[in-house]
C-alpha positions as a printed Julia matrix, in Angstrom:
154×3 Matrix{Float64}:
   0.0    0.0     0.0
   0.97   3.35   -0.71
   0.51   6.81    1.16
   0.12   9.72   -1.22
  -1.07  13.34    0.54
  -2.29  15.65   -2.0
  -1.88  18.95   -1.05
  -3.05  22.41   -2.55
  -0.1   25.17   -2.77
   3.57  24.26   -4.12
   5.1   27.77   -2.53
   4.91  25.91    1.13
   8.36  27.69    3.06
  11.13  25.13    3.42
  10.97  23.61    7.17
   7.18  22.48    5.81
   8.77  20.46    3.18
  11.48  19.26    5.73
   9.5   18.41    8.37
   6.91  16.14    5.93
  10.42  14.75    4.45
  11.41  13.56    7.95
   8.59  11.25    8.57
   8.11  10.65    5.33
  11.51   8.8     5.21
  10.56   6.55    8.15
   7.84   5.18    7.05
   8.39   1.63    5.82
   9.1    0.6     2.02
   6.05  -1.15    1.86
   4.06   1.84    3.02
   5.77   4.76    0.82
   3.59   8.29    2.06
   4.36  11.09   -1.03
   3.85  14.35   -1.12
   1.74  15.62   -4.89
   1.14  19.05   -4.24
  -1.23  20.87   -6.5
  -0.77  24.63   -7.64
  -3.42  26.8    -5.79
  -5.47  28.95   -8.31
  -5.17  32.94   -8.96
  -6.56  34.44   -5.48
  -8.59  37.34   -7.88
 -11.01  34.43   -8.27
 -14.43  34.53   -6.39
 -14.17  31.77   -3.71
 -16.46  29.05   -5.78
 -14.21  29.66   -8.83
 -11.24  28.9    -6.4
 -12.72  25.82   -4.73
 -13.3   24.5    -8.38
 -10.26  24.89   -9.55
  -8.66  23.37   -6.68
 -11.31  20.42   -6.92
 -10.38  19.66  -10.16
  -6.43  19.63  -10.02
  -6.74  17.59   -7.23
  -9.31  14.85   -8.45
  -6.9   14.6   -11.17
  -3.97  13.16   -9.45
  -6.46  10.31   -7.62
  -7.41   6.74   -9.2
 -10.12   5.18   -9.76
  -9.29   2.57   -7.38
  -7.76   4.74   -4.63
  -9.04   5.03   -1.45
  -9.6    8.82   -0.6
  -9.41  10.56    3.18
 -10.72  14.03    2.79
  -8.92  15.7     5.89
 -11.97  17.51    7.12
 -13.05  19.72   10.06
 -16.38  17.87    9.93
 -14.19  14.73    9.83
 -14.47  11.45   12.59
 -11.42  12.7    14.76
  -9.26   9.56   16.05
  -6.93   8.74   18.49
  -3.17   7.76   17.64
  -4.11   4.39   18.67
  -7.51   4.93   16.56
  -5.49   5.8    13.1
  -2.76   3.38   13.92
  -6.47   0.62   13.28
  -7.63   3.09   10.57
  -3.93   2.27    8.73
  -4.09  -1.75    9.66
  -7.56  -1.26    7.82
  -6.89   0.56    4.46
  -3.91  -2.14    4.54
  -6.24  -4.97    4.35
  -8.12  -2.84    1.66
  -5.47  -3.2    -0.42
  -6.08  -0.1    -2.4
  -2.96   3.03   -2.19
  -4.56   5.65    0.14
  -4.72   8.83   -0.99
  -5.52  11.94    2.09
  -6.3   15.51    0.5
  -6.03  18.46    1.82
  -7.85  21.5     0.43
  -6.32  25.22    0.41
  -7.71  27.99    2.22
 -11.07  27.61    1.91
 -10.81  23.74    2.32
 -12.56  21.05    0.31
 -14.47  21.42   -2.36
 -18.64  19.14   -2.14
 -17.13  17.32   -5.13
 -14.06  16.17   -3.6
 -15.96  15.54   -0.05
 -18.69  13.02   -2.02
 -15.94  11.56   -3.95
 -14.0   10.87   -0.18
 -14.42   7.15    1.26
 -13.9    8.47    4.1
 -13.36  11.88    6.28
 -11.03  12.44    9.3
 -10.49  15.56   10.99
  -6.76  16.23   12.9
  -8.67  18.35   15.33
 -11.36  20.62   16.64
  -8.66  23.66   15.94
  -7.79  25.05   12.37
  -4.74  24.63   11.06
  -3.1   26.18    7.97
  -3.05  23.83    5.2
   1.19  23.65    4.72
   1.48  22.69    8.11
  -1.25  20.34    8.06
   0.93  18.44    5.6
   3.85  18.39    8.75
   0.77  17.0    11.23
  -0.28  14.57    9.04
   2.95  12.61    8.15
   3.59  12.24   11.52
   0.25  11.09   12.77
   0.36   8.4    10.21
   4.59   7.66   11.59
   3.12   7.45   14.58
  -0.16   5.15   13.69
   2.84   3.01   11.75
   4.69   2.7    15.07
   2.19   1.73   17.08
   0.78  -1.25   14.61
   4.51  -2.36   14.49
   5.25  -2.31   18.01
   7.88   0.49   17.53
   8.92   2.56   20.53
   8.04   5.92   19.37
   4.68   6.17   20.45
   4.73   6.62   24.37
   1.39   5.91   26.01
């Protein structure tokens, strides 16, 4: 199984990139996580023309066959220990798992419907670069605990 995040924005500043990099490169072989990010569209756009845009660039980096975790505010929020059974579970899917995350004005309805599912990091808002950073290492960490690896600390 593979782990691709697709992200809107390609500008993000360079301890973003780092920091996703970092866990990125500890994930196991047989659980790659990529980042695809997605140019964000012209901000003198009204904000449906934007959310379009974005909808569109993104739905055209995910397959048919992928299974796709909108990162949501309105998402189920987990646990470490909850994503670390969320992981063993789109495992046994065996589909690649593909997480988006919007820009500004987050997801588009299109790319919510098209979702299999929608998780949420937390109640608080987060800008969407460093969502990126949160993300690789919540699924590091969910990896971790399904191996038995010390780096999650109960």
């Amino acid at each position: 199984m593979k782990l691709r995040v697709i992200s809107v924005g390609s500008k993000s500043p360079a301890w973003i990139r780092q920091g996703f990099d970092e866990y990125a490169k500890r994930m196991p072989k047989e659980m790659a996580l990529t980042l695809i990010e997605v140019a964000a569209p012209r901000h003198h756009q009204d904000s449906a023309k934007i959310d379009e845009d974005e909808a569109k660039k993104i739905a055209a980096k995910i397959q048919p066959t992928d299974w796709v975790v909108a990162l949501d505010e309105q998402g189920k929020q987990l646990t470490s220990p909850g994503l670390a059974k969320e992981l063993e579970g789109w495992r046994e899917l065996g589909k690649d798992v593909v997480l988006v995350i919007g820009g500004a004005n987050g997801l588009a309805s299109a790319l919510l419907q098209r979702a299999d599912q929608r998780l949420s990091l937390s109640a608080l808002t987060f800008p969407h670069y460093l969502v990126r950073v949160l993300i690789s290492e919540a699924l590091y960490r969910a990896w971790s605990i399904s191996a038995g690896h010390p780096y999650h600390r109960p």
